[in-house]
Backbone of each chain as ProteinMPNN parsed JSONL, in Angstrom:
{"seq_chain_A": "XXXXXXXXXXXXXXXXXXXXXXXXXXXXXXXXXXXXXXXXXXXXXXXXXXXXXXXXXXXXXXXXXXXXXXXXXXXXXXXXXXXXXXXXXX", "coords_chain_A": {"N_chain_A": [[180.34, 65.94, 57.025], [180.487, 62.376, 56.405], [180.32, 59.826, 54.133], [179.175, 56.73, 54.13], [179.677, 53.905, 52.711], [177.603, 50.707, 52.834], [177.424, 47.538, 52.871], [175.824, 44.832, 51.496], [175.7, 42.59, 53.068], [175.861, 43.807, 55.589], [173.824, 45.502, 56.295], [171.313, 44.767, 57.565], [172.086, 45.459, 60.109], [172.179, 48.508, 59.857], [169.404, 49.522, 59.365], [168.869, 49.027, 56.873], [169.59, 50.477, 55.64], [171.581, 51.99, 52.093], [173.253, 53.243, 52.308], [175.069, 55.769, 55.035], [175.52, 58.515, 56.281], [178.592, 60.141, 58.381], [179.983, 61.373, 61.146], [183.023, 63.075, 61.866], [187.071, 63.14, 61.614], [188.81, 61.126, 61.38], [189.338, 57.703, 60.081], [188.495, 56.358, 62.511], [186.767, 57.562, 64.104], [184.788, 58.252, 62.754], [183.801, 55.91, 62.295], [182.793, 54.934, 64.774], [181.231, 57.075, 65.504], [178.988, 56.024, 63.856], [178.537, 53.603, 65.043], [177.888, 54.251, 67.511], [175.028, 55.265, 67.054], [174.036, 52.831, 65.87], [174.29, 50.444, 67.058], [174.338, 47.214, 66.551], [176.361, 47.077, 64.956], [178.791, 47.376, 65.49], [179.804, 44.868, 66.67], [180.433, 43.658, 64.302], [181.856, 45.21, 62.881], [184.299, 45.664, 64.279], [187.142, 44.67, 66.172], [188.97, 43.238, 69.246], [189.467, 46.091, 69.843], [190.747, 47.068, 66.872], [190.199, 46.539, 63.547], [187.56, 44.744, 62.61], [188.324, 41.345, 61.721], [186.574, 40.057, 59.284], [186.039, 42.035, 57.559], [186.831, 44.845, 55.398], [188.159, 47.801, 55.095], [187.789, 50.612, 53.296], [189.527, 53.941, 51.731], [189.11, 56.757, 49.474], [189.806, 54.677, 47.419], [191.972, 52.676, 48.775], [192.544, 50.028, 51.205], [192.578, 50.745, 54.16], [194.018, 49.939, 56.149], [196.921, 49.255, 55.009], [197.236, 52.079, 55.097], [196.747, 54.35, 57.509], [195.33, 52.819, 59.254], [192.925, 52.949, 61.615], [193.334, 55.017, 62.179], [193.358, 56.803, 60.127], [193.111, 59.672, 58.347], [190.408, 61.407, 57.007], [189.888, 62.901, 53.971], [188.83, 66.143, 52.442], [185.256, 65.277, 51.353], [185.63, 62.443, 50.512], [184.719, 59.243, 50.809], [183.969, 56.313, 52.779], [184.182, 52.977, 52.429], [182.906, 50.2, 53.449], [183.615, 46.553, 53.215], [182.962, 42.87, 52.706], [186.061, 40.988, 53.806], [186.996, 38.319, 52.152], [188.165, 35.259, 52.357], [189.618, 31.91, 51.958], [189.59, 28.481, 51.184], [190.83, 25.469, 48.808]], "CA_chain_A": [[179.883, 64.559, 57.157], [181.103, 61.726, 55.271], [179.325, 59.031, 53.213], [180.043, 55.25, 54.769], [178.856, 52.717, 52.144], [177.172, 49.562, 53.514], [177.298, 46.016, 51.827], [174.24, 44.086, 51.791], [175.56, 41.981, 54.459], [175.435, 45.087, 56.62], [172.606, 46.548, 55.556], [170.137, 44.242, 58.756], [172.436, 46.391, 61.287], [171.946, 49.905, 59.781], [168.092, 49.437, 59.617], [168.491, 48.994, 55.37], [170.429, 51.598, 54.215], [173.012, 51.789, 51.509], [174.366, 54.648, 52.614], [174.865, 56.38, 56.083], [176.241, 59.556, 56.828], [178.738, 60.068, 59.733], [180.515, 62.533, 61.406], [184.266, 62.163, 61.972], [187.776, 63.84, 60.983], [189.701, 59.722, 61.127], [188.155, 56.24, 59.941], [187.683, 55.394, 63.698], [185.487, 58.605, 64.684], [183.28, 58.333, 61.706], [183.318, 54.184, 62.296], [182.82, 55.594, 66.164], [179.739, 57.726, 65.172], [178.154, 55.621, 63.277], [178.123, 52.553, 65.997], [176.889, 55.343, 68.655], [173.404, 55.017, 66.695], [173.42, 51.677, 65.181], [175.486, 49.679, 67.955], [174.688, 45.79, 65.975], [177.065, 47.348, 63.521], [179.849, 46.967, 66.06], [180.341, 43.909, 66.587], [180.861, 43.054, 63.061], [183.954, 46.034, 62.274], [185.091, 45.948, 65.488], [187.711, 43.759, 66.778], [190.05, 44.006, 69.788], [190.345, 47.484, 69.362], [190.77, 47.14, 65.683], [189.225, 46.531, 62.453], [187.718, 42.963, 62.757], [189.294, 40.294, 60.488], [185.994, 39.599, 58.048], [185.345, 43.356, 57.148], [187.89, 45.533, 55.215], [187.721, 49.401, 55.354], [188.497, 51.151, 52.36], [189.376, 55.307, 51.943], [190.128, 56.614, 48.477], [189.827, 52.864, 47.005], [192.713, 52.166, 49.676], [192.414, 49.713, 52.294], [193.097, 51.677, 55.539], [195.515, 48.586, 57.251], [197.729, 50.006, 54.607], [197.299, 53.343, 55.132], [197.089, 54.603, 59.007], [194.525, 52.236, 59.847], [191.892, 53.606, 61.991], [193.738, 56.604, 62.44], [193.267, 57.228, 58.546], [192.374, 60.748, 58.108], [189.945, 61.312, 56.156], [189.662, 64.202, 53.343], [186.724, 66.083, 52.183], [184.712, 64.769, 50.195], [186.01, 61.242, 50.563], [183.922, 58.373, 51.056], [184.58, 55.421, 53.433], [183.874, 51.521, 51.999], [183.216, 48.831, 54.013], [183.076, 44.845, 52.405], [183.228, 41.82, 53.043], [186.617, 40.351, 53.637], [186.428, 36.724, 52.252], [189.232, 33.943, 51.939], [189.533, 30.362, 51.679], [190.554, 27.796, 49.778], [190.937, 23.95, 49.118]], "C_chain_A": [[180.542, 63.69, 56.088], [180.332, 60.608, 55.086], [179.994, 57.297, 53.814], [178.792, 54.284, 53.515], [179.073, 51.507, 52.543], [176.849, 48.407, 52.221], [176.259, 45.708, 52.068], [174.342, 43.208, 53.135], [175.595, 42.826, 55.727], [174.896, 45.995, 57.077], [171.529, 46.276, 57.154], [170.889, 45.662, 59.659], [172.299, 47.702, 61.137], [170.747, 50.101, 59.228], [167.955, 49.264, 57.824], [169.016, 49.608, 54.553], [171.525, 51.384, 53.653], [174.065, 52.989, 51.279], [174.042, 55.541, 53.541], [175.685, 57.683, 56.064], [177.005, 59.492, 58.314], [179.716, 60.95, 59.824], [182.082, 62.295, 61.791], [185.868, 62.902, 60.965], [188.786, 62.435, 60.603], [188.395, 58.716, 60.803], [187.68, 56.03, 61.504], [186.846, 56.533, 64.223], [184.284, 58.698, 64.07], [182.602, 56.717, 62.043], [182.425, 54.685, 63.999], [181.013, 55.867, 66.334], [178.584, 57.019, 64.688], [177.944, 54.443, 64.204], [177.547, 53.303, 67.115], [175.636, 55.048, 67.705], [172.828, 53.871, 65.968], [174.412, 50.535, 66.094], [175.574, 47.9, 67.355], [176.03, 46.0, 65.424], [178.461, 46.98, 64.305], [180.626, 45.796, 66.12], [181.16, 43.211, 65.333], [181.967, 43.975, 62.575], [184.42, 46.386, 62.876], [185.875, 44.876, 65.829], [189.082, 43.829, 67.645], [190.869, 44.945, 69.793], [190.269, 47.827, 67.92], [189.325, 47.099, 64.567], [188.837, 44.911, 62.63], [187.781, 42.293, 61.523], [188.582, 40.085, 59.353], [185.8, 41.008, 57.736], [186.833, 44.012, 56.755], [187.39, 47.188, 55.075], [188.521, 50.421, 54.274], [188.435, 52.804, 52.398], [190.163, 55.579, 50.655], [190.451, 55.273, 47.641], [191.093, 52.289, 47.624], [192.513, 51.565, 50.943], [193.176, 49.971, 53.546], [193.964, 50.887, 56.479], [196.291, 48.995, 56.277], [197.684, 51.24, 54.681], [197.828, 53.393, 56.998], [195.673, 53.752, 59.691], [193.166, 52.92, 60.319], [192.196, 55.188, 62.103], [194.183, 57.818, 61.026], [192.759, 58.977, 58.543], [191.519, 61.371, 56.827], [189.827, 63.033, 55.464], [188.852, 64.589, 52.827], [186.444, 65.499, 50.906], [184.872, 63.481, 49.943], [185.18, 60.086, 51.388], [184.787, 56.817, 51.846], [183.433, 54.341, 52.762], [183.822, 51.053, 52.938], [182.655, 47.792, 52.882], [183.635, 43.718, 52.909], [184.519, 41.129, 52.831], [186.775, 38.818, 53.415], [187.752, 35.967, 51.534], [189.04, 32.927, 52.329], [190.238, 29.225, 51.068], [190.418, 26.084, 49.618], [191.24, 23.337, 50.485]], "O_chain_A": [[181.054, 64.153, 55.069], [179.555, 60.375, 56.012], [181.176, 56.955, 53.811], [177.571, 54.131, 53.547], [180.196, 51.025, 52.686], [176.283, 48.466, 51.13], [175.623, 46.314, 52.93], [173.483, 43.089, 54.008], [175.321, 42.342, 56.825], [175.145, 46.918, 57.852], [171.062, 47.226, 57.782], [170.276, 46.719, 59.811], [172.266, 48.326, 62.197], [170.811, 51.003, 58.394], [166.796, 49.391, 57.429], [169.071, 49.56, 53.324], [172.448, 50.788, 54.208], [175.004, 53.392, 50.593], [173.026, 56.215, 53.368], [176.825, 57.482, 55.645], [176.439, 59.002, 59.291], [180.325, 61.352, 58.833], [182.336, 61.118, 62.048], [185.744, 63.133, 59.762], [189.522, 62.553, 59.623], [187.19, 58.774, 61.045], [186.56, 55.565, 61.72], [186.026, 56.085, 65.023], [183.174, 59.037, 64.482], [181.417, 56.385, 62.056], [181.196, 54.639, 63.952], [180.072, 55.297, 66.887], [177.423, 57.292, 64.993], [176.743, 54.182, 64.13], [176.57, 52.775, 67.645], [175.361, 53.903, 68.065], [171.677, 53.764, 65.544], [175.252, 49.867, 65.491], [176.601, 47.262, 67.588], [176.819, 45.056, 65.445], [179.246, 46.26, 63.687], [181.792, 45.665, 65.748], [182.156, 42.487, 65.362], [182.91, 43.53, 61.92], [185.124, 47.372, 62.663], [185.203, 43.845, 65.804], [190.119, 44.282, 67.16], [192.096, 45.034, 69.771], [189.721, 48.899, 67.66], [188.138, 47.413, 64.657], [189.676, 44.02, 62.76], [187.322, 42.695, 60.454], [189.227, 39.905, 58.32], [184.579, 40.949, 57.587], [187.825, 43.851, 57.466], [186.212, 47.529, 54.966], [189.647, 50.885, 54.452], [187.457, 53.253, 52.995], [191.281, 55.121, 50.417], [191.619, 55.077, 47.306], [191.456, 51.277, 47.024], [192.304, 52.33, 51.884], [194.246, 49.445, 53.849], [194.508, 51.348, 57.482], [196.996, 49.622, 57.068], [198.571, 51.609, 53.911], [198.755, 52.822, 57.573], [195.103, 54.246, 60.663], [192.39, 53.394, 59.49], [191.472, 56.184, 62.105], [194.807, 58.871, 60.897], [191.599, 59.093, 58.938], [192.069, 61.751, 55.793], [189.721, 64.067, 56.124], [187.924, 63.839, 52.522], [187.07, 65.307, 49.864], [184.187, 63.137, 48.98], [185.082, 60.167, 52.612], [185.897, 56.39, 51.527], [182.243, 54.597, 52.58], [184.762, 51.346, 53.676], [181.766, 47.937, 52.043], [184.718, 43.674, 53.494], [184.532, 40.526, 51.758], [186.698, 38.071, 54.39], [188.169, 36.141, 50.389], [188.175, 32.836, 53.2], [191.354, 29.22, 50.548], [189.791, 25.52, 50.514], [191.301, 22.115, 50.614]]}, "seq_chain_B": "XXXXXXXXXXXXXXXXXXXXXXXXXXXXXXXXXXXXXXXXXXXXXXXXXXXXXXXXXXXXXXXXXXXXXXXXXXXXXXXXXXXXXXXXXXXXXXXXXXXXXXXXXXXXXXXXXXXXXXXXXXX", "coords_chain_B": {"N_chain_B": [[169.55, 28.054, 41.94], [170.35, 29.153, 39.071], [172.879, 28.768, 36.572], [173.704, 29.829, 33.749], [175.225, 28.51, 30.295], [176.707, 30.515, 29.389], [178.205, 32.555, 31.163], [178.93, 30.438, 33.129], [180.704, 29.386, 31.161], [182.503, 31.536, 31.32], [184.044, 31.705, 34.311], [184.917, 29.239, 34.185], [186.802, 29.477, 32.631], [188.191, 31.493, 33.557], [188.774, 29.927, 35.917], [190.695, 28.08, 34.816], [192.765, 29.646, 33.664], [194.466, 30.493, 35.915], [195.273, 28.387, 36.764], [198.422, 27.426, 37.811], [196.84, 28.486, 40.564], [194.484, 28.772, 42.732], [191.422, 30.736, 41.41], [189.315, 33.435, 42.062], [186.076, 35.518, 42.359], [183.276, 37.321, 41.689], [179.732, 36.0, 41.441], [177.299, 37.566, 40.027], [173.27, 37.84, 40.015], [170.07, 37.723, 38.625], [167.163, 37.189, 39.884], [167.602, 34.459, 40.789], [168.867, 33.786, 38.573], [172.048, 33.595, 37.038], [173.737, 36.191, 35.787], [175.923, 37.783, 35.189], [179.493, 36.842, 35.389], [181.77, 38.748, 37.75], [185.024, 38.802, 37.307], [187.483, 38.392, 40.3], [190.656, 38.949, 41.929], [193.072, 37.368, 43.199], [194.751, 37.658, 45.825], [196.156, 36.502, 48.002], [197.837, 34.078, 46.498], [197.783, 31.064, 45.841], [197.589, 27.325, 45.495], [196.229, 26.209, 47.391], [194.701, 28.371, 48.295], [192.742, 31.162, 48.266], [192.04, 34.658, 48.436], [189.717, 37.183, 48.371], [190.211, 39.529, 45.977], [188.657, 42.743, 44.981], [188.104, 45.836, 42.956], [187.359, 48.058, 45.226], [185.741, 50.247, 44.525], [184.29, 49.614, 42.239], [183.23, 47.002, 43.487], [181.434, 48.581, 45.737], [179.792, 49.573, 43.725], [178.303, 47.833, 42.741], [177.48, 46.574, 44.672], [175.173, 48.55, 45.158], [173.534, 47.792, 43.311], [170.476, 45.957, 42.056], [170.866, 42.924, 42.042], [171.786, 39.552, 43.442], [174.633, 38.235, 45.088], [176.945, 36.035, 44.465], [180.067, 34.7, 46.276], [182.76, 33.344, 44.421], [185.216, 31.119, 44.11], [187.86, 29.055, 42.77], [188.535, 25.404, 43.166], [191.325, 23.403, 42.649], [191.752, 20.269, 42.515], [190.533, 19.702, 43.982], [187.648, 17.849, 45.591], [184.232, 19.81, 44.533], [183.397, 21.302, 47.363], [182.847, 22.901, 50.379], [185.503, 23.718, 52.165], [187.0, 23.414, 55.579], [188.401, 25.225, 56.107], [187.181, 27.31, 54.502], [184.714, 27.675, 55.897], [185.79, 28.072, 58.35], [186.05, 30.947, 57.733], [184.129, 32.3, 57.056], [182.499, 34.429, 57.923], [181.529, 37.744, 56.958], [179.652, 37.047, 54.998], [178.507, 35.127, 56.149], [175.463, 32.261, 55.562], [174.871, 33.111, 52.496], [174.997, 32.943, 49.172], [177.411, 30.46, 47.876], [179.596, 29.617, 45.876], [181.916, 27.13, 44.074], [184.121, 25.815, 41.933], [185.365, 23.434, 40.606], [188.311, 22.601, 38.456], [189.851, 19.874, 37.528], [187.664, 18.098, 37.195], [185.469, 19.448, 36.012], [183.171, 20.584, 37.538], [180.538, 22.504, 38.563], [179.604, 23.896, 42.071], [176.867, 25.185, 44.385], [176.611, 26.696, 47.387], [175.63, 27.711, 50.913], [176.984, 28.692, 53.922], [176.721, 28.958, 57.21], [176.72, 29.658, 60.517], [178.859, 27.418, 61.227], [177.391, 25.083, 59.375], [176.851, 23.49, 56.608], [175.196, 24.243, 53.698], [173.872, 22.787, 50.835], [172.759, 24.364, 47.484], [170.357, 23.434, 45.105], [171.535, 23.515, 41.978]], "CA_chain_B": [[169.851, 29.033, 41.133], [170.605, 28.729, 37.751], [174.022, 29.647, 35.714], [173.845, 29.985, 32.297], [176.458, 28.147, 29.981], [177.38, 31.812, 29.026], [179.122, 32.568, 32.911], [179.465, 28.981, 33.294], [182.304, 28.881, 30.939], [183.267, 32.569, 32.091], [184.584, 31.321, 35.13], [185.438, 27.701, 34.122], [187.86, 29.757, 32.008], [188.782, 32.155, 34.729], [189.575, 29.388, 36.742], [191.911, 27.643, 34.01], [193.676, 30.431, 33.521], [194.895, 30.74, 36.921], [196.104, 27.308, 37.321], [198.154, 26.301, 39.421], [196.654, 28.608, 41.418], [193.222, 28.86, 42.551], [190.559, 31.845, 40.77], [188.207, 34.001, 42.761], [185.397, 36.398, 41.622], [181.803, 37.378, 41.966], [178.545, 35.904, 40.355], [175.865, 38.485, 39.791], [172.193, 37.191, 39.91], [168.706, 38.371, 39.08], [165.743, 36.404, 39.882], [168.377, 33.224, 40.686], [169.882, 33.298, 37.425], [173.269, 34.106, 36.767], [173.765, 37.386, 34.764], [177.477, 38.267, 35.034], [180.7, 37.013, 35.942], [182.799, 39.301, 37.694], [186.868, 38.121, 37.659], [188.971, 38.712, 41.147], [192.324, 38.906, 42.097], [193.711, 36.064, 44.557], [195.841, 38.135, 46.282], [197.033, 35.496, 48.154], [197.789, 33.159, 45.186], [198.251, 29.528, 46.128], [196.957, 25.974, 44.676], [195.047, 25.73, 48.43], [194.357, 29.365, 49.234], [192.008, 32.209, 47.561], [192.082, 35.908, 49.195], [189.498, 37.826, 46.933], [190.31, 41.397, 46.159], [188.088, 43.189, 43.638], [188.583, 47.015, 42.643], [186.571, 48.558, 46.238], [184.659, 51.139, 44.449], [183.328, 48.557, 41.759], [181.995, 46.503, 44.539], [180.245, 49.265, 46.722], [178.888, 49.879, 42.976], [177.978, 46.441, 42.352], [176.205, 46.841, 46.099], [174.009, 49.417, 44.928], [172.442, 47.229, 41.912], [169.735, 44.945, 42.53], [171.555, 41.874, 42.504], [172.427, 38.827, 44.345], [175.91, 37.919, 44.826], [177.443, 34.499, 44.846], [181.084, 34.448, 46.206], [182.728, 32.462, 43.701], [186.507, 30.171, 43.818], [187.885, 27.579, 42.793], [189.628, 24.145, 43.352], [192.234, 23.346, 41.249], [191.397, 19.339, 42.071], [189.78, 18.508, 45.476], [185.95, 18.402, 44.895], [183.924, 21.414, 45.023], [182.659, 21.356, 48.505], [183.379, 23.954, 51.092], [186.995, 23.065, 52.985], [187.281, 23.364, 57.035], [188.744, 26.743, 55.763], [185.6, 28.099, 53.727], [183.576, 27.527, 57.234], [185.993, 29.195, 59.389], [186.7, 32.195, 57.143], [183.009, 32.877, 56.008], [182.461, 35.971, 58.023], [179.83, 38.465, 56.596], [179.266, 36.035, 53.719], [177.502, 33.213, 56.133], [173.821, 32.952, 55.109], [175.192, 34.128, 51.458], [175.688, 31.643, 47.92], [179.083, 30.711, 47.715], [180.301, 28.682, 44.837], [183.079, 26.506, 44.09], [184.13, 25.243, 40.972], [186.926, 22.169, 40.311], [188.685, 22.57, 37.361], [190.145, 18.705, 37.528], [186.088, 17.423, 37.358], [184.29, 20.837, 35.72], [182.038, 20.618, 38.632], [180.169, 23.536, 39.572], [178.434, 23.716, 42.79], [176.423, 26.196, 45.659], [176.301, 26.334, 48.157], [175.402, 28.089, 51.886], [177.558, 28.365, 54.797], [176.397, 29.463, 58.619], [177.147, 28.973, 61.889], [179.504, 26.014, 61.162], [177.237, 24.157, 58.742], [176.825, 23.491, 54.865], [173.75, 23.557, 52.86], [173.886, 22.699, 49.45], [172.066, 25.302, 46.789], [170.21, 23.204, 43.79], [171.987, 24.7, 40.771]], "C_chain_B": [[170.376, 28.099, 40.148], [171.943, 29.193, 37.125], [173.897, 29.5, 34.486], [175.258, 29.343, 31.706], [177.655, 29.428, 29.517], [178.473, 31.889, 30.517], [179.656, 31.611, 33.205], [181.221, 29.041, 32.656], [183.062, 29.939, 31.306], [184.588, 32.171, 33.155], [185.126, 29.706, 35.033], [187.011, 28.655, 33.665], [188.778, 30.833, 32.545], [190.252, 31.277, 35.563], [190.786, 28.438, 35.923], [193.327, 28.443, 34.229], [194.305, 31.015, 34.659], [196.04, 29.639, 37.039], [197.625, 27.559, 37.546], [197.308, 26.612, 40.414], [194.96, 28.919, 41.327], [192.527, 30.63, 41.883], [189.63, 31.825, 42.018], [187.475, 35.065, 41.865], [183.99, 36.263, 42.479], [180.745, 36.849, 40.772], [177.547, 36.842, 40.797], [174.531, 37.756, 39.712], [170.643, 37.801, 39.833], [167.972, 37.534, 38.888], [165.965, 35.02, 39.889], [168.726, 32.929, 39.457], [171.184, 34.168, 37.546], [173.472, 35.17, 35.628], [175.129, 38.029, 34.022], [178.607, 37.572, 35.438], [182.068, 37.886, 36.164], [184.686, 39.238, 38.396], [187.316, 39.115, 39.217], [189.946, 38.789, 41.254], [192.426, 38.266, 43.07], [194.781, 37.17, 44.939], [196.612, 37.714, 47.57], [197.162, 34.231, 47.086], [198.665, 31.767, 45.652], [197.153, 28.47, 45.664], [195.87, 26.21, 45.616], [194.129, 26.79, 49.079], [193.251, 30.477, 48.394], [191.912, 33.666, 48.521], [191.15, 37.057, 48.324], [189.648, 39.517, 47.049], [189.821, 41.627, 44.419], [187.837, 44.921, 43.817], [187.311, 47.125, 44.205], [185.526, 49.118, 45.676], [183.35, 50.257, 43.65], [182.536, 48.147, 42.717], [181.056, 47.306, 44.993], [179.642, 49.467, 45.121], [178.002, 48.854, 42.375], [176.71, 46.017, 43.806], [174.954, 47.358, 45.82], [173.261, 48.613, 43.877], [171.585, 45.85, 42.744], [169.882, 43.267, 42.145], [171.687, 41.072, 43.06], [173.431, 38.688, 43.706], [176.38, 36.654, 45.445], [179.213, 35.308, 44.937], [181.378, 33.402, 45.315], [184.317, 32.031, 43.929], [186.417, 28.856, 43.381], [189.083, 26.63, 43.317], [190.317, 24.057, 42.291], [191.911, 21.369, 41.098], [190.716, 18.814, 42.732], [188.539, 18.826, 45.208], [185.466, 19.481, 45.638], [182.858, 21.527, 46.039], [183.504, 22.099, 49.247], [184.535, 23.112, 52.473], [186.47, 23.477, 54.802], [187.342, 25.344, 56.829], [187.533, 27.828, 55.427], [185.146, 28.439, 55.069], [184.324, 28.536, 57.864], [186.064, 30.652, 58.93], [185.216, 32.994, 56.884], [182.305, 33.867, 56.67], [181.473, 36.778, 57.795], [179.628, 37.964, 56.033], [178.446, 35.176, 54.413], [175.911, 33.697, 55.861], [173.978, 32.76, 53.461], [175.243, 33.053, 50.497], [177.357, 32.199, 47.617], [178.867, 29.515, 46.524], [181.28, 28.445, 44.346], [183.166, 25.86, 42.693], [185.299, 24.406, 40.634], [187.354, 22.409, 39.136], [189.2, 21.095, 37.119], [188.953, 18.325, 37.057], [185.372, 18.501, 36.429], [183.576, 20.761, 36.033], [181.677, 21.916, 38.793], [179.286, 23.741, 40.746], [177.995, 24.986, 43.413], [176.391, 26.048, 46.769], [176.105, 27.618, 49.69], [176.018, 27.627, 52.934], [177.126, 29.252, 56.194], [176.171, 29.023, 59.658], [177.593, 27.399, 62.314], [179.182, 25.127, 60.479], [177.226, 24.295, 57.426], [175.729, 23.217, 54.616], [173.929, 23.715, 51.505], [172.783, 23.393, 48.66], [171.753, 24.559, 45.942], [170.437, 23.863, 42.59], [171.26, 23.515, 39.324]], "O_chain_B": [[170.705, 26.914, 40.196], [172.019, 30.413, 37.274], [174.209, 28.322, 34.313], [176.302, 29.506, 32.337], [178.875, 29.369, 29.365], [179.448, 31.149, 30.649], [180.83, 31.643, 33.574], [182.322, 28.88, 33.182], [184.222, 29.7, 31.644], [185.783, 32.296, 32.888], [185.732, 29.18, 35.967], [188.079, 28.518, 34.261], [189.904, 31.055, 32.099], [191.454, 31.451, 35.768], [191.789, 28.141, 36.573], [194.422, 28.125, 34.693], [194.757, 32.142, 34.459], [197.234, 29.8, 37.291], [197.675, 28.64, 36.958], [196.871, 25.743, 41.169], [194.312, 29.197, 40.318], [193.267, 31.611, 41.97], [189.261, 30.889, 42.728], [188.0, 35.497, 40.838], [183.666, 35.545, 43.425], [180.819, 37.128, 39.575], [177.048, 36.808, 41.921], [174.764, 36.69, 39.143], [170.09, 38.28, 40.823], [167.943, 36.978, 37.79], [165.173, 34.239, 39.362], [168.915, 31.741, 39.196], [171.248, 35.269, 38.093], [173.306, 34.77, 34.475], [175.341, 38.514, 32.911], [178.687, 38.075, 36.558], [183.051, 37.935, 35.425], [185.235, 39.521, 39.461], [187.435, 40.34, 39.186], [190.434, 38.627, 40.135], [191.747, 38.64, 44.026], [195.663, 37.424, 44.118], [197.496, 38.389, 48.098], [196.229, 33.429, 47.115], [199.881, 31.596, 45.749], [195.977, 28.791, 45.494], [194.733, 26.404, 45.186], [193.241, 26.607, 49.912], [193.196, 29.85, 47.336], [191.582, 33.344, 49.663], [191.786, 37.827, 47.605], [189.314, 40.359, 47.883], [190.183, 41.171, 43.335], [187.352, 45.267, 44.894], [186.423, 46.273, 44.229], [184.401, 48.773, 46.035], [182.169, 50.131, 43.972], [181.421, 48.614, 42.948], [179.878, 47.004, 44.804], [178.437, 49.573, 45.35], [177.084, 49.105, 41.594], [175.62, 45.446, 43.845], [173.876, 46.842, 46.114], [172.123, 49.04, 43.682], [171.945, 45.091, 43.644], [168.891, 42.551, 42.007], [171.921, 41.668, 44.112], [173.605, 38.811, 42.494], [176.249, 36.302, 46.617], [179.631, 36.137, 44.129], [180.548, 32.498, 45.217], [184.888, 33.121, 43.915], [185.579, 27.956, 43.449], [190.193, 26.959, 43.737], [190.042, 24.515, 41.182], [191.82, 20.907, 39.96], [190.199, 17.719, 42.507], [188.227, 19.889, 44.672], [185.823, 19.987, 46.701], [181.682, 21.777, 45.773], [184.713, 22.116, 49.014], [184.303, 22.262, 53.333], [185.308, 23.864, 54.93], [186.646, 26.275, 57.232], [187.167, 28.847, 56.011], [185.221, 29.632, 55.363], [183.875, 29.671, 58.021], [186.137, 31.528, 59.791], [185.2, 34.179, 56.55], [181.356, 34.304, 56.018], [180.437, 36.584, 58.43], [178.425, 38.127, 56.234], [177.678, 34.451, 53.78], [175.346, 34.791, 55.894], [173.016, 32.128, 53.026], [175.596, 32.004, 51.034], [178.038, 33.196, 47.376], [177.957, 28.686, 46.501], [181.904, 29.443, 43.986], [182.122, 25.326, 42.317], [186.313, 25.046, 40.354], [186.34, 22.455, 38.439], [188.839, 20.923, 35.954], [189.239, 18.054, 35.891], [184.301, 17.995, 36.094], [182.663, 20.786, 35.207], [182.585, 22.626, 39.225], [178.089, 23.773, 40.459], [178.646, 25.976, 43.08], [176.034, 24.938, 47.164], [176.616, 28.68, 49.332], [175.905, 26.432, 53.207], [177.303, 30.46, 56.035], [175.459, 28.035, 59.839], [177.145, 26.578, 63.114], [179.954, 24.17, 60.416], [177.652, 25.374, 57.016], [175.131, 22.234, 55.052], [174.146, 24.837, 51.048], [171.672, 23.082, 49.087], [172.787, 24.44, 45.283], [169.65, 24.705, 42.158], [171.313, 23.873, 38.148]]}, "name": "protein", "num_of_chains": 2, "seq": "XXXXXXXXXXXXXXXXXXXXXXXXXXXXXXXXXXXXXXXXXXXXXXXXXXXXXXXXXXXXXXXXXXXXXXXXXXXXXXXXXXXXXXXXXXXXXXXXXXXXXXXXXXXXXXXXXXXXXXXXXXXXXXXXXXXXXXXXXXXXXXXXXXXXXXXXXXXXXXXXXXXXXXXXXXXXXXXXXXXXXXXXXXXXXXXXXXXXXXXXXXXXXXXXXXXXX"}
């Protein structure tokens, strides 16, 4: 199993917790698993297929759009991030 | 919420030391006061733009503490109210205190952004 830590802004969709377990050998089977039992959660790190644009997905303190994306493989013992992607500006 | 002149100048002096380009970071908060300022990285670095990137693990450890968190940037001169940009970009953050700070003016404000509108935070 692997450890998915949840931001506070993502906390309503996984009933409170700050930390889920999920099952999964890539980021998108564990992301996969874990929307099979909490399906709000989807909408928000899902996007056409992908990772959606406000949420970044970290593995290893590496954000996984540099790595292999969803198809990140994950190693044991390695914990998956999600947070809030946030830009802006004047 | 409240900031303390301690954080206050934290990030006044954050955002100096960026100039030209704009500063990002997090404010920490217990019980609506301001407790910490913690510095970002613009990793898009432009006068008009902010991109915040702060170490991953920090954050999810900064998650776990009982905390509120203000997004925090700044302007380098246009006043510190949330741009066209702020709105469309604000993502898991709406709902959330965001704050903006001018370095031109040493304005600091709050504020709340969701589902397209602005509400101003009494600081």
């Amino acid at each position: 199993m692997t450890a998915v830590r949840i931001p506070p802004t993502l906390r309503n969709e996984v009933g409170g917790a700050r930390q889920v377990e999920a099952s999964g050998s890539t980021v998108r089977e564990v992301l996969d698993d874990l929307v099979s039992r909490y399906p709000a959660l989807g909408a928000q790190i899902f996007a056409d297929g992908g990772i959606a644009p406000f949420v970044n997905v970290y593995l290893g303190g590496e954000d996984v759009r540099t790595l292999d994306g969803l198809d990140t493989a994950i190693g044991a013992g390695q914990a998956v991030i999600l947070l809030p992607a946030m830009a802006g500006g004047a | 919420m409240v900031v303390p002149a301690g954080v206050r100048q934290a990030l006044a002096e954050h955002a100096r030391a960026e100039l030209p380009n704009e500063a990002c970071g997090l404010v920490l908060f217990e019980d609506g006061v301001a407790v910490e300022y913690v510095p970002g990285r613009n990793a898009s670095p432009s006068p008009y733009h902010f991109e915040l990137e702060i170490d991953p693990l920090s954050w999810a450890d900064i998650n776990d503490r009982d905390v509120t968190q203000a997004v925090f940037h700044s302007h380098v001169s246009s006043p510190p109210r949330p741009s066209r940009t702020d709105v469309r970009n604000i993502g898991l953050w709406a709902g959330q205190p965001y704050l903006i700070y001018t370095v031109r003016t040493d304005e600091l404000t709050a504020w709340r952004i969701a589902g397209g509108t602005i509400e101003p935070i009494p600081t």
